[in-house]
Each structure stands twice: as structure tokens, then as C-alpha cells.
C-alpha positions in Angstrom: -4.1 -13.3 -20.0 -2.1 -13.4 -23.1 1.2 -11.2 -23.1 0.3 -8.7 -25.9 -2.3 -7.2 -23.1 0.7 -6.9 -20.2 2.7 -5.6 -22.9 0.1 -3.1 -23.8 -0.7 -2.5 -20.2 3.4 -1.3 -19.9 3.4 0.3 -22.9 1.0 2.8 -21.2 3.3 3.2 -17.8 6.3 3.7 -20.7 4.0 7.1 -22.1 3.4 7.5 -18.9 6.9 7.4 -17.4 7.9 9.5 -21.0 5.4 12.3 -20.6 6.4 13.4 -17.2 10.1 13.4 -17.3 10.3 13.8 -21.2 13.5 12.4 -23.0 15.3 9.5 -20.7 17.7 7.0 -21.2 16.5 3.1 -21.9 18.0 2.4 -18.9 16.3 5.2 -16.8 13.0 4.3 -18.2 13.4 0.6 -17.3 14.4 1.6 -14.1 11.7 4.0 -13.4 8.7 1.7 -14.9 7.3 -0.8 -12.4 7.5 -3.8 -14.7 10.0 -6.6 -15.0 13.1 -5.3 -17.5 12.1 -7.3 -20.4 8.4 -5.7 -20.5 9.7 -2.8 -20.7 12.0 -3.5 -23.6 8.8 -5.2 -25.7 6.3 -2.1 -24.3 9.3 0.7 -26.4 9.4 -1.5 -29.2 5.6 -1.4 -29.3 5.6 2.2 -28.9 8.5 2.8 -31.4 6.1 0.6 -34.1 3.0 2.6 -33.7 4.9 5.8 -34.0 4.7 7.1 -30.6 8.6 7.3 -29.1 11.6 7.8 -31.0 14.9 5.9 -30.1 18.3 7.4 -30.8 21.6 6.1 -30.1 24.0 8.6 -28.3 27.4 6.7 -28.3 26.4 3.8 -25.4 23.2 5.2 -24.5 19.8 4.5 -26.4 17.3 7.4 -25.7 13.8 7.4 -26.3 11.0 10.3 -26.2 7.7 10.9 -27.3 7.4 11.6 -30.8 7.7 15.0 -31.4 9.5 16.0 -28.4 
């Protein structure tokens, strides 16, 4: 299976993950997905390039959210 689909497949665990605990660190989301660090990392990038998540940088902590939360 080429690695767009597991990306896409994590990408939907990241909403996921987003939409029941609402705004969360990077860290926290990475920690709380069940998908290997790096997935993770590719899956917000893919969600922050469609429009879905917003990051934000709070001195060392990047925070994402769902887009219009």
C-alpha cells in the first residue's frame, strides 16, 4: 500500500484525536494517536494543507486544532 493512504488513514485518527479533546499540543497529539511519531507529523501537515487544523507556536510548544476552533 503506498504511504499517502497510511498517511491519510492517520490523518483521520489526528481529526479524530482533535475533535474530542479540541486544542492539544504536537506532542500530546503524537502521543495520543496510535501511529508511529513520524505519521503523525506527515498526517498534521496533510491536515494543515487542506485547511483542516491550524498550528500555532506558543514559545516551545506547537499547538494544533481544528480549524475554526
Amino acid at each position: 500500500m503506498p504511504i499517502a493512504n497510511d498517511v491519510g488513514e492517520v490523518a483521520g485518527k489526528v481529526w479524530h484525536f482533535l475533535d474530542e479533546r479540541g486544542r492539544s499540543s504536537l506532542t500530546a497529539v503524537a502521543h495520543g494517536v496510535d501511529a508511529p511519531r513520524v505519521m503523525v507529523f506527515m498526517a498534521v501537515g496533510w491536515l494543515a494543507r487542506e485547511g483542516k487544523v491550524d498550528l500555532s507556536q506558543e514559545g516551545r510548544v506547537t499547538v494544533v486544532c481544528l480549524r475554526g476552533d
